[in-house]
VOBA-1610 file (N, C-alpha, C; in pm, whole numbers, padded with zeros to 5 digits, always signed):
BEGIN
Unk+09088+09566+08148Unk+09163+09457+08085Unk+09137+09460+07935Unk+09224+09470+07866Unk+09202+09473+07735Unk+09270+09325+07658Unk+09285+09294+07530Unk+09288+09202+07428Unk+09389+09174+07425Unk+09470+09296+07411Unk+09626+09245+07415Unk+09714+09253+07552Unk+09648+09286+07694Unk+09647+09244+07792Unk+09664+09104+07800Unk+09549+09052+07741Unk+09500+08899+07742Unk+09560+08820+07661Unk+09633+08878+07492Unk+09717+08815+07457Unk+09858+08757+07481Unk+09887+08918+07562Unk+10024+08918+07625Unk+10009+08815+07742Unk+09944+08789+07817Unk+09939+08724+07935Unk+09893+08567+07867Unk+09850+08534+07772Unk+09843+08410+07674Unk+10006+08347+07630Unk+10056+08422+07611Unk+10169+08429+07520Unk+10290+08348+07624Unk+10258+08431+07772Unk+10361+08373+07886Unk+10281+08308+07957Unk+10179+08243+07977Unk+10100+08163+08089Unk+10094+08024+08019Unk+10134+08022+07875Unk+10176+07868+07823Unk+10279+07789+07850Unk+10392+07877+07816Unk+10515+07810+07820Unk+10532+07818+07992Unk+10502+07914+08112Unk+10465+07918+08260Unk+10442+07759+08302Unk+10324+07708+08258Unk+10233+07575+08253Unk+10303+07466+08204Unk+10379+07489+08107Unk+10450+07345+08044Unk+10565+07340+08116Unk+10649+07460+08171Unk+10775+07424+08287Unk+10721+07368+08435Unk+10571+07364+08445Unk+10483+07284+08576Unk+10425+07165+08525Unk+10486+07105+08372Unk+10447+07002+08330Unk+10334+07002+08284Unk+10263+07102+08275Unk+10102+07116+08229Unk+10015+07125+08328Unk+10039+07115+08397Unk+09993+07125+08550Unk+10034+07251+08650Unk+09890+07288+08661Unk+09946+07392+08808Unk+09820+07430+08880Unk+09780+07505+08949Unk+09688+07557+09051Unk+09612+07663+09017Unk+09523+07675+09008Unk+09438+07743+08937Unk+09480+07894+09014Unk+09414+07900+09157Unk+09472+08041+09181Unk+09635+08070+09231Unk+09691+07975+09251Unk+09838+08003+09259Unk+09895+08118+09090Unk+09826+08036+09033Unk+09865+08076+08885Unk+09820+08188+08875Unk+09710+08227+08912Unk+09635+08400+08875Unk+09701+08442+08979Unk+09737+08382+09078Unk+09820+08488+09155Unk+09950+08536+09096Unk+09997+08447+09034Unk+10125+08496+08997Unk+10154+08572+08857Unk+10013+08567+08808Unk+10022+08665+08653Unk+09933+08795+08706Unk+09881+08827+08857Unk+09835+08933+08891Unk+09727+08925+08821Unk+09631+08842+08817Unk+09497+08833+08768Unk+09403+08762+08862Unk+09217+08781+08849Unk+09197+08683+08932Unk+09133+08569+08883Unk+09088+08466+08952Unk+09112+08363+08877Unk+08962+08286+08778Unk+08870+08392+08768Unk+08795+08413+08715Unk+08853+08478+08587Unk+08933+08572+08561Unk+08975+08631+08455Unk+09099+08506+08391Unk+09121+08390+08459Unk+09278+08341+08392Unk+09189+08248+08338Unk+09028+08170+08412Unk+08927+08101+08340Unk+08942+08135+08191Unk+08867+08264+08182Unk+08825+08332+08039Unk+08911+08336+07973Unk+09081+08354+07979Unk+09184+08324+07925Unk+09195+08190+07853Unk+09163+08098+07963Unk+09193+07974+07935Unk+09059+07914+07841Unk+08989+07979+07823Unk+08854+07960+07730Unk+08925+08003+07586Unk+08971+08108+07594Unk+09018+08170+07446Unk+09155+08043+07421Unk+09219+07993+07489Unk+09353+07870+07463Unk+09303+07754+07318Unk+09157+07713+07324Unk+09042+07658+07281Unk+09033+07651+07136Unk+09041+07784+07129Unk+09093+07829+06978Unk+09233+07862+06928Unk+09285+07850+06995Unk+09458+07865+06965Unk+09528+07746+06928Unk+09641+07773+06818Unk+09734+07627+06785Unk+09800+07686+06672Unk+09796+07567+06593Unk+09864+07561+06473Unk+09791+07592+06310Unk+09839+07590+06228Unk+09723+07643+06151Unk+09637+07451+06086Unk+09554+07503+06061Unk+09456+07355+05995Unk+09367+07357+06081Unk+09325+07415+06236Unk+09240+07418+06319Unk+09153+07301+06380Unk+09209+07168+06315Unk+09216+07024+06336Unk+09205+07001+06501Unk+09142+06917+06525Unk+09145+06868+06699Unk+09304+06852+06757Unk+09370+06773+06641Unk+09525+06775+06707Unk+09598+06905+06704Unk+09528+06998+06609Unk+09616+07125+06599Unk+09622+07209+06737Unk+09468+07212+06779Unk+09467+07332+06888Unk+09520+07283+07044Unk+09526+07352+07111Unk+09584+07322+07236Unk+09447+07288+07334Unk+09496+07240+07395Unk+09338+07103+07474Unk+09308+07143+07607Unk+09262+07243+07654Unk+09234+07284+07825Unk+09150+07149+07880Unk+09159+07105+08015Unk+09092+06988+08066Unk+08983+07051+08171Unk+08891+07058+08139Unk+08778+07169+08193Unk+08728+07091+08298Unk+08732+06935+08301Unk+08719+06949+08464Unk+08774+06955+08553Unk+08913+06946+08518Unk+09034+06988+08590Unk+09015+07130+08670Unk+08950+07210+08541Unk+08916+07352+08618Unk+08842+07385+08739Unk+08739+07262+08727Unk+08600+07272+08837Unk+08668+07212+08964Unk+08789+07171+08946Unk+08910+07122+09129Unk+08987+07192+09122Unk+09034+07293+09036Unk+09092+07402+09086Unk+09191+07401+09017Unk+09221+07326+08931Unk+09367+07225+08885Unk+09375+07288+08715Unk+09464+07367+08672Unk+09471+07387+08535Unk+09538+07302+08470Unk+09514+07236+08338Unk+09567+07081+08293Unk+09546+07123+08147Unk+09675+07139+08070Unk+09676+07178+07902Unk+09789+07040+07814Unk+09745+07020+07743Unk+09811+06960+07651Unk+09827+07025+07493Unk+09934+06962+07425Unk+09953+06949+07253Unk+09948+07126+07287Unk+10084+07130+07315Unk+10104+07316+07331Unk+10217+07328+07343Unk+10321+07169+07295Unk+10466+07204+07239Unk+10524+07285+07179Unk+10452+07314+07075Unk+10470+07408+06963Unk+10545+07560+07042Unk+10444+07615+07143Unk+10479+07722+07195Unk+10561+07729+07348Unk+10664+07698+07298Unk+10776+07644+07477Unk+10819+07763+07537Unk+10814+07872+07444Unk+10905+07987+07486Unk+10848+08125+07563Unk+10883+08138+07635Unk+10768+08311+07682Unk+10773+08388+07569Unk+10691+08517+07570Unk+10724+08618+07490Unk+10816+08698+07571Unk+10904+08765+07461Unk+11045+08801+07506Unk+11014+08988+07478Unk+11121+09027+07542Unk+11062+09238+07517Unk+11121+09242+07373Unk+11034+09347+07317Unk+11091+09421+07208Unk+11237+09509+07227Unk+11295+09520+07131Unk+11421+09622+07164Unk+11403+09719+07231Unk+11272+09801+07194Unk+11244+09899+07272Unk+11193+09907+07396Unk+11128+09764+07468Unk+11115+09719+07561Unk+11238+09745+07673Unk+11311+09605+07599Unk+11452+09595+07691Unk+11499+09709+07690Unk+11578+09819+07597Unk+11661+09956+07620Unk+11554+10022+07735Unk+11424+10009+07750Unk+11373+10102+07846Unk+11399+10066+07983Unk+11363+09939+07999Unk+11409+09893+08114Unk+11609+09865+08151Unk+11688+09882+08065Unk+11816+09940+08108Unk+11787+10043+08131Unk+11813+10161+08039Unk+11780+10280+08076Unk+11731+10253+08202Unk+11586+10279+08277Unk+11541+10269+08403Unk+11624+10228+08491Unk+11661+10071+08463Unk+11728+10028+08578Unk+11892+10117+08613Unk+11961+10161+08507Unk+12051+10232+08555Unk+12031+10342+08637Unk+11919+10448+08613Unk+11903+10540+08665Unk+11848+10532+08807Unk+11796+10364+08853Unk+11773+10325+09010Unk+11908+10308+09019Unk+11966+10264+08974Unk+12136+10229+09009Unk+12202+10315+09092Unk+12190+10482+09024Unk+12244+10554+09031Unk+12223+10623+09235Unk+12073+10555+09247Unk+12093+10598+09376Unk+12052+10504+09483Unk+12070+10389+09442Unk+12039+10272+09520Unk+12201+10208+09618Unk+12114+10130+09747Unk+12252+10158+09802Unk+12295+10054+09764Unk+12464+09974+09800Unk+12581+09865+09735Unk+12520+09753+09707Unk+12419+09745+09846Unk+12395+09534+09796Unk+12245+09585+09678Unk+12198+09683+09675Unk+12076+09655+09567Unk+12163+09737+09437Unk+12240+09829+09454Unk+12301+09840+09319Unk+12370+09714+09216Unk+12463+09611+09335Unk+12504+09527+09262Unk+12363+09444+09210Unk+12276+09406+09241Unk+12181+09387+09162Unk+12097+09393+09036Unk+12111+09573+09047Unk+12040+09597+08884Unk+12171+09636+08820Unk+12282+09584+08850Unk+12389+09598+08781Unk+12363+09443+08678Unk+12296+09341+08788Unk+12301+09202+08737Unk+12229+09123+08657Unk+12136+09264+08654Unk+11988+09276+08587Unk+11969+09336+08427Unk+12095+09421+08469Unk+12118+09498+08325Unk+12191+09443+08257Unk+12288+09349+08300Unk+12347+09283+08208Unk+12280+09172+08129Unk+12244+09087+08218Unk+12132+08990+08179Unk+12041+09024+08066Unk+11948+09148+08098Unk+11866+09203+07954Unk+11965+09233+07817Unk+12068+09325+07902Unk+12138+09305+07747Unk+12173+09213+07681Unk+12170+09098+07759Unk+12234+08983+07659Unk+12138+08892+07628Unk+12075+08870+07671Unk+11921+08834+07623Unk+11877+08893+07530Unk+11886+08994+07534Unk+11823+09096+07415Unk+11897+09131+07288Unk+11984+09066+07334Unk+12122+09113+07204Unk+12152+09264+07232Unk+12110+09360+07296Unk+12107+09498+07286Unk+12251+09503+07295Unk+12282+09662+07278Unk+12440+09717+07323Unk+12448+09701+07469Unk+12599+09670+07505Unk+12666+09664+07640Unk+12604+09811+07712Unk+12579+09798+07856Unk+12549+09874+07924Unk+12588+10032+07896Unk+12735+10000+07896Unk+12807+10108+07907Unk+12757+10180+07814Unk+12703+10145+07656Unk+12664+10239+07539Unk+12593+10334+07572Unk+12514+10304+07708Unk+12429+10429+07759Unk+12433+10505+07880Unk+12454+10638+07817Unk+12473+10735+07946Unk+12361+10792+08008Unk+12345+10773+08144Unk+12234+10865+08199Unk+12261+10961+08232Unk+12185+11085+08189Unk+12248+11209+08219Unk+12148+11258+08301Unk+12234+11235+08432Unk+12138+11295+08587Unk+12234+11321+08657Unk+12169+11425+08757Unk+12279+11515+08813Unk+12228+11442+08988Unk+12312+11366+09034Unk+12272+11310+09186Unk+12358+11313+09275Unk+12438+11381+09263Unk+12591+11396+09373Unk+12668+11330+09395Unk+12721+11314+09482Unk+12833+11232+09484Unk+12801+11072+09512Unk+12887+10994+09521Unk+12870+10837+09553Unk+12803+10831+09705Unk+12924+10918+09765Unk+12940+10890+09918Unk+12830+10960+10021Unk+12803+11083+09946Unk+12698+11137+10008Unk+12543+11046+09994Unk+12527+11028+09854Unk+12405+10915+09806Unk+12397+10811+09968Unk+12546+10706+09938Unk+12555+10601+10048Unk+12540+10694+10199Unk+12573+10789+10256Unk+12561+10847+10414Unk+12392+10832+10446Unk+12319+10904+10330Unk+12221+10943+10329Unk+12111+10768+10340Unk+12205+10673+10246Unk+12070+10566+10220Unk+12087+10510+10380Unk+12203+10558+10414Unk+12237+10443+10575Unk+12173+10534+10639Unk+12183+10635+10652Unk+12090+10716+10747Unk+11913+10719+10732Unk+11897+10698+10620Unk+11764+10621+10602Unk+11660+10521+10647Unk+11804+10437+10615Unk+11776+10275+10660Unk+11800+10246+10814Unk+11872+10329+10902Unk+11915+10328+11047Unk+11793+10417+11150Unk+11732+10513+11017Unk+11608+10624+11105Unk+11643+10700+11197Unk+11783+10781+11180Unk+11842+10925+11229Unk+11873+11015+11143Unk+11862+11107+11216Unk+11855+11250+11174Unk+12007+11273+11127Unk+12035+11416+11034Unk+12185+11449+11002Unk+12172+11590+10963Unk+12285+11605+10997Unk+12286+11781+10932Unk+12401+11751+10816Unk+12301+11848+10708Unk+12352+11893+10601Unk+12397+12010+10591Unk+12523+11969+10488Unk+12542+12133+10457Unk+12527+12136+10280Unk+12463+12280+10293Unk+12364+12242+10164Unk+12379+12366+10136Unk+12440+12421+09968Unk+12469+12499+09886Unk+12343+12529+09846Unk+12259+12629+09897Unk+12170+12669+09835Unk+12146+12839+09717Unk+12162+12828+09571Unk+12202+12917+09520Unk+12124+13017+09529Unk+12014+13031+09511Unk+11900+13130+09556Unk+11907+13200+09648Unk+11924+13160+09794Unk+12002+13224+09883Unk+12158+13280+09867Unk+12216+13210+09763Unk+12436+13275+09744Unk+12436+13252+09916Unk+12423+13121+09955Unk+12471+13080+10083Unk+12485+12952+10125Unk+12541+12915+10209Unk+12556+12760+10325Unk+12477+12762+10384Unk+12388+12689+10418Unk+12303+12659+10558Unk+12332+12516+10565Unk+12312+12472+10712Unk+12344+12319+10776Unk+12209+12287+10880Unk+12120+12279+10799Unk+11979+12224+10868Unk+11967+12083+10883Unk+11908+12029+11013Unk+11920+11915+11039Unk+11790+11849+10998Unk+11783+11756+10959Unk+11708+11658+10889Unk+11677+11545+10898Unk+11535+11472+10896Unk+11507+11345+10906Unk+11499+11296+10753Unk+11589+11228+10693Unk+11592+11196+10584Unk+11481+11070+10566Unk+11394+11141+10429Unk+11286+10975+10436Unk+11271+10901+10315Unk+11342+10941+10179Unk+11361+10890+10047Unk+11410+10959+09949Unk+11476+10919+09852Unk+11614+10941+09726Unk+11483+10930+09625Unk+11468+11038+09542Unk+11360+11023+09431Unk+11443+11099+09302Unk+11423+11079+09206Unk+11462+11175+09087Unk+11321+11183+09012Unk+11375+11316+08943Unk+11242+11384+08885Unk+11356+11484+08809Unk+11329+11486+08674Unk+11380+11580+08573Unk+11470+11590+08586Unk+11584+11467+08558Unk+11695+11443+08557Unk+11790+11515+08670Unk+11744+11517+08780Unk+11790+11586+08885Unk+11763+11446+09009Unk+11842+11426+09141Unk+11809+11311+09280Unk+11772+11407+09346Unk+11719+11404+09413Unk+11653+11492+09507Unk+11627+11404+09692Unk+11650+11480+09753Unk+11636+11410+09953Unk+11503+11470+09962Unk+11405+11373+10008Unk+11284+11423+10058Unk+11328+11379+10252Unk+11268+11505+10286Unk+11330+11522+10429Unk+11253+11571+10518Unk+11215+11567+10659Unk+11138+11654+10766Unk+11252+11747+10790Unk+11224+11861+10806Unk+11337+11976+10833Unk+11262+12014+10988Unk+11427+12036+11113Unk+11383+12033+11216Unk+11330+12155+11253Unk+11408+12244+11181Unk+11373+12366+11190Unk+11270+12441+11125Unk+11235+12396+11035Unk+11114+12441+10965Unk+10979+12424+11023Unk+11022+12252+11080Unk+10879+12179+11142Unk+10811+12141+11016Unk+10860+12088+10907Unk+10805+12041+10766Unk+10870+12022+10668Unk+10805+11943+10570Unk+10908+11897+10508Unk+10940+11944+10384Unk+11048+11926+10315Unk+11140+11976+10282Unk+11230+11890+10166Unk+11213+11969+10048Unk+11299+11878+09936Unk+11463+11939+09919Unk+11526+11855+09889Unk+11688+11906+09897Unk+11765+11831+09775Unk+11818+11894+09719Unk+11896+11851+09579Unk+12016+11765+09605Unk+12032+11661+09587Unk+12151+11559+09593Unk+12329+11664+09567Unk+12288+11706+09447Unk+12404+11777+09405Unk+12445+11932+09438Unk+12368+11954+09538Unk+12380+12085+09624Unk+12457+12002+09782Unk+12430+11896+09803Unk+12425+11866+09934Unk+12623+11837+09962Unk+12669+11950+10002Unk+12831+11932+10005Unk+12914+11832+10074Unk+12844+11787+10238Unk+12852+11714+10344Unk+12748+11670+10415Unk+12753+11549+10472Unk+12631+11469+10572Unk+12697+11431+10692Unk+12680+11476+10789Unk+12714+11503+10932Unk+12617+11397+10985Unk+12639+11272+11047Unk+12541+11176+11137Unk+12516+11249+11272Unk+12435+11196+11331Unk+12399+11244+11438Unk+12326+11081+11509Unk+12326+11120+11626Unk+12276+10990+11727Unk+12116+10992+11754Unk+12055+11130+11686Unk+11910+11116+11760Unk+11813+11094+11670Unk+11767+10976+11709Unk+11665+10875+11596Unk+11537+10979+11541Unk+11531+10937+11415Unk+11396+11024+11360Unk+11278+10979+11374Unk+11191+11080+11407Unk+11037+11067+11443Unk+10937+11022+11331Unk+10859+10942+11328Unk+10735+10895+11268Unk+10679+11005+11183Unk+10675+11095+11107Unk+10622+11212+11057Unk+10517+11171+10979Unk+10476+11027+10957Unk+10346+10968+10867Unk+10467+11004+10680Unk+10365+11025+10573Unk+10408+11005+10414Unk+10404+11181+10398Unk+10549+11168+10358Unk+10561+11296+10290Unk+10477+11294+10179Unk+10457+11446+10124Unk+10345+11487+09999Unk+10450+11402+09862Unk+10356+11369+09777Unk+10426+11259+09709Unk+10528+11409+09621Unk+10598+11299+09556Unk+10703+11379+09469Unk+10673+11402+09314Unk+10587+11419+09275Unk+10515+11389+09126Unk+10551+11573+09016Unk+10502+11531+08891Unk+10528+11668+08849Unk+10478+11757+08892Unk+10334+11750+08969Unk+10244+11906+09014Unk+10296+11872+09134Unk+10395+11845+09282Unk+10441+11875+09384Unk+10426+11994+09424Unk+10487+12093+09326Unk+10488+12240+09375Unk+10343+12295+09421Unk+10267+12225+09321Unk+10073+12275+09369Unk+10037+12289+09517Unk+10140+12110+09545Unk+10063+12088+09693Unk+10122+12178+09780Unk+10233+12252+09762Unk+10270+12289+09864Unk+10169+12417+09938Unk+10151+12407+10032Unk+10068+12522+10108Unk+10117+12676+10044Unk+10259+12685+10066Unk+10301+12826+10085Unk+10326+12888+09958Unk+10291+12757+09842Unk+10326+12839+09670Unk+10206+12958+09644Unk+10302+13033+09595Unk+10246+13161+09584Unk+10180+13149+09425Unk+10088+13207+09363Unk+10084+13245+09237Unk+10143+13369+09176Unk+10217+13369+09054Unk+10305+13473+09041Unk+10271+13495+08874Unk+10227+13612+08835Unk+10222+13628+08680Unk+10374+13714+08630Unk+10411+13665+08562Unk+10564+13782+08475Unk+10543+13791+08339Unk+10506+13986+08293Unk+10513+13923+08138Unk+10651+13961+08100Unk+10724+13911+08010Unk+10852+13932+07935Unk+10830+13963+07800Unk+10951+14030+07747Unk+10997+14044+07646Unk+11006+13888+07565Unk+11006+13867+07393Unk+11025+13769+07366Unk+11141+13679+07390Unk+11219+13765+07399Unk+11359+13725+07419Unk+11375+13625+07570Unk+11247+13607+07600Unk+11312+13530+07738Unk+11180+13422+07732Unk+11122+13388+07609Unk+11075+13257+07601Unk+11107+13153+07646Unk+11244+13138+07644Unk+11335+13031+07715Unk+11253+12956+07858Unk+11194+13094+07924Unk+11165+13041+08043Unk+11101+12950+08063Unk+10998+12881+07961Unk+10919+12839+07954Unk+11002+12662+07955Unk+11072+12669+07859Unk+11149+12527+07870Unk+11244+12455+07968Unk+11284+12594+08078Unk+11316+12539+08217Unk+11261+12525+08284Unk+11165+12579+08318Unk+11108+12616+08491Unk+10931+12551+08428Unk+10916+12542+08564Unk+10721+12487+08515Unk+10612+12572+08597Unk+10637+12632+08465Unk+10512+12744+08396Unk+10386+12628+08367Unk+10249+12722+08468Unk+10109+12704+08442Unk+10062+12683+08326Unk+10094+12807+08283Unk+10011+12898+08166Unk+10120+12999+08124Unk+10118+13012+07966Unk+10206+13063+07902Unk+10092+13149+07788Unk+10109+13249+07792Unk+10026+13370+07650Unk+10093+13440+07606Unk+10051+13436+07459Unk+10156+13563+07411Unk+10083+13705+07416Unk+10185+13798+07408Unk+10090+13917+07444Unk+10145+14004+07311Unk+10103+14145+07327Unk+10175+14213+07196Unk+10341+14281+07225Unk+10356+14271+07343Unk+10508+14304+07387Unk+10598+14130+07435Unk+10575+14024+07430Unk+10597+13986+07367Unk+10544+13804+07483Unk+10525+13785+07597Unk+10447+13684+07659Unk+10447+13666+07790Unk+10290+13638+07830Unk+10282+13635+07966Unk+10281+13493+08014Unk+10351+13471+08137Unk+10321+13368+08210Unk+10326+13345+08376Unk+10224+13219+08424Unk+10192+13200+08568Unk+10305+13082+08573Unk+10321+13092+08728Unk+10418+13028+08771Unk+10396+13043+08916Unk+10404+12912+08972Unk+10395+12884+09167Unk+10538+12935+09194Unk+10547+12983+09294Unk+10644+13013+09400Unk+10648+12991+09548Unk+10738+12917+09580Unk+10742+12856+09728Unk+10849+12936+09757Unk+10920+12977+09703Unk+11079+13050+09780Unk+11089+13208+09727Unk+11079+13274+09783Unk+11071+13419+09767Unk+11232+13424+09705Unk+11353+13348+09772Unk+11514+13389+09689Unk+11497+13334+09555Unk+11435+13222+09529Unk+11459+13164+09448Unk+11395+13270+09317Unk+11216+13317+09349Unk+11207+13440+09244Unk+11302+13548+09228Unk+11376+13598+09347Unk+11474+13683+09310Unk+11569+13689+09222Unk+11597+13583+09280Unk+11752+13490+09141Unk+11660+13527+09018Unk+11611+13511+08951Unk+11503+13460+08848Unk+11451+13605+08772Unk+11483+13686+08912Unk+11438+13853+08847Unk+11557+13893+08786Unk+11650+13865+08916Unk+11745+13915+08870Unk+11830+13877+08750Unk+11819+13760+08721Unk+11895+13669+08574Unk+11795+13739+08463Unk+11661+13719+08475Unk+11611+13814+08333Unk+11644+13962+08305Unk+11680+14067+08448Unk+11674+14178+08444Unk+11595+14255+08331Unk+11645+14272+08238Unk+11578+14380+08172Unk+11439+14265+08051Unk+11445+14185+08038Unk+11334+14108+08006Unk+11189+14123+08058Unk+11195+14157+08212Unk+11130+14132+08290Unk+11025+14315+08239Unk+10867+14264+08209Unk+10810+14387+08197Unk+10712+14446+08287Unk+10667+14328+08387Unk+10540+14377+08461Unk+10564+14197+08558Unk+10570+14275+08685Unk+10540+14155+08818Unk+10393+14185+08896Unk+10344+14026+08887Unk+10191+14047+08931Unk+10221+13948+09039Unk+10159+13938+09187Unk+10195+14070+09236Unk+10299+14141+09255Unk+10294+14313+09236Unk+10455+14414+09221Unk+10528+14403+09325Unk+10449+14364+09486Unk+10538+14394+09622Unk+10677+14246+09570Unk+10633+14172+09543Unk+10752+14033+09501Unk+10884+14132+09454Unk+10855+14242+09368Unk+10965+14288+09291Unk+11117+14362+09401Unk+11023+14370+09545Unk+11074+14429+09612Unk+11220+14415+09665Unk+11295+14244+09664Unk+11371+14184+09679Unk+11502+14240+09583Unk+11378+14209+09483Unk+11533+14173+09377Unk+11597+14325+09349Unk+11500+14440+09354Unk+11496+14527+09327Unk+11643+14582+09407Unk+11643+14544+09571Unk+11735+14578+09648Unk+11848+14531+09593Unk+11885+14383+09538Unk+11990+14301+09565Unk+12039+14411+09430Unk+11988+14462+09318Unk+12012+14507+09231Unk+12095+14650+09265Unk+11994+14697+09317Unk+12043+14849+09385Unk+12181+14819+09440Unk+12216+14728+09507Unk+12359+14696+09637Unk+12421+14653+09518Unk+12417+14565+09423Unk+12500+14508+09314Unk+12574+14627+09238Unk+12487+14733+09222Unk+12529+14836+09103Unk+12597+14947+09223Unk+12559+14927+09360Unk+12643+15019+09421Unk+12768+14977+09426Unk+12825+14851+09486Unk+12949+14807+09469Unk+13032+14801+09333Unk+12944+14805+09181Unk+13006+14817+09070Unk+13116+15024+09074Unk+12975+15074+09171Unk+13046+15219+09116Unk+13150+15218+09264Unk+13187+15140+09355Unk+13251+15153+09466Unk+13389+15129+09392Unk+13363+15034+09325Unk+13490+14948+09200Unk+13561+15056+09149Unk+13473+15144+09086Unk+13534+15220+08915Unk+13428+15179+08802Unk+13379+15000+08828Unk+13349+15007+08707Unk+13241+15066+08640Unk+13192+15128+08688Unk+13103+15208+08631Unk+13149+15327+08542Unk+13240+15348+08521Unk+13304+15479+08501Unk+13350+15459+08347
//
């Protein structure tokens, strides 16, 4: 707990108290500022010295301390301060911002909500109309979002059909859907996959169709949380070193790289791998960037898809 913890919680536990007439409940009140009520005491010790300036008996605000010893918080001559403290601009824009981006995947009756929420701050706040701000997240469609929150909220399974590019294929794996999360401007389905026997993250804006199904989903306990190191937890991430040419520094600002070194040809870096297609894609998009794979058997994939790619170029002509 720090000072301006204690100021901030000073600032709104006055004007709180004077809409209860000056009167309220000692731990009702720490309950409701999330403090306990030993800490809203010591608060109310620092009130003591607070007021107006001249520091006069009528100036400061008057705690009734035996009020305290029945449990009963009792303040007077604290007109002066009627109003809560209100957010900074940068306050309120954060919390739009935020609340739109729950918007974006929350289902009808809680969307209309922080729809009701965002307006409210803006106008309270004086800020710009909602609309001034765009969230730029990629979460799929409306309808798929809504299949998925009802299938959530109902606790059955569905098959997806799910554009997965790494593979350049369709698959329609069936799924216990268990929460809508975003992470790096991307929605993402955290899911039990039936076929896998584990679970399983799936991109909102890959997901083409949601197929219901009648057979209720199983208890699987808390998926591994969804945080930036996720990929760590996974059992099956591989460690993978690639050094490149400079020219493909880039990589570093998409994908999440460990450890990044420069070398004298031009930088090495570690990187987890859970999907063997997905490194392929990844070989294959740097192609000639790519100077040394640690470990080399990984190279083995892409190496093929490359070989079949350049055979069908000379099947063409275009090679010629």
């Amino acid at each position: 707990m720090t000072s301006s913890d204690q100021v901030s919680r000073l600032l709104n536990l006055v004007p709180y108290l004077q809409r209860h007439g000056g009167e309220a409940d000692l731990a009702e009140t720490a309950a409701v500022f999330e403090v306990s009520s030993a800490q809203l005491v010591k608060d109310l010790d620092v009130l003591w010295y607070c007021g107006l300036p001249g520091g006069l008996p009528d100036d400061l605000i008057d705690v009734d301390s035996e009020g305290l010893d029945s449990g009963r918080i009792r303040i007077s001559n604290a007109e002066f301060l009627s109003r809560p403290l209100r957010f900074t601009p940068d306050e309120a824009l954060s919390l739009i911002v935020a609340l739109q981006a729950i918007g974006e995947l929350a289902p009808p009756q809680i969307g209309q909500a922080v729809d009701s929420a965002v307006a409210k701050l803006a106008g309270a706040q004086g800020a710009a109309r909602p609309s001034a701000f765009a969230i730029a997240e990629q979460t799929g469609s409306t309808g798929i979002r809504q299949q998925l929150g009802r299938a959530i909220e109902d606790g059955l399974a569905v098959r997806l059909t799910y554009d997965g590019p790494t593979r350049a294929r369709t698959t329609t794996p069936e799924v216990e859907p268990v929460r809508l999360v975003t992470r790096d401007g991307y929605a993402y389905l955290q899911a039990w996959s039936l076929e896998r026997g584990d679970w399983r993250i799936y991109r909102l804006d890959r997901i083409v169709e949601v197929t219901p199904t009648d057979r209720p989903a199983v208890d699987r306990g808390e998926p591994e949380p969804f945080t930036t190191g996720w990929l760590e937890q996974r059992a099956d991430a591989v460690p993978v070193t690639l050094e490149l040419t400079r020219d493909a520094g880039w990589i570093t600002e998409y994908y999440p790289v460990r450890e990044a070194r420069p070398t004298d040809r031009g930088l090495e870096i570690d990187l987890l791998v859970a999907d063997p297609a997905w490194l392929r894609a990844l070989l294959l998009r740097l192609g000639g960037a790519v100077l040394r794979v640690d470990p080399p058997e990984l190279t083995a994939a892409a190496r093929e898809a490359a070989t079949e790619a350049l055979g069908y170029y000379a099947a063409l002509g275009a090679g010629r």
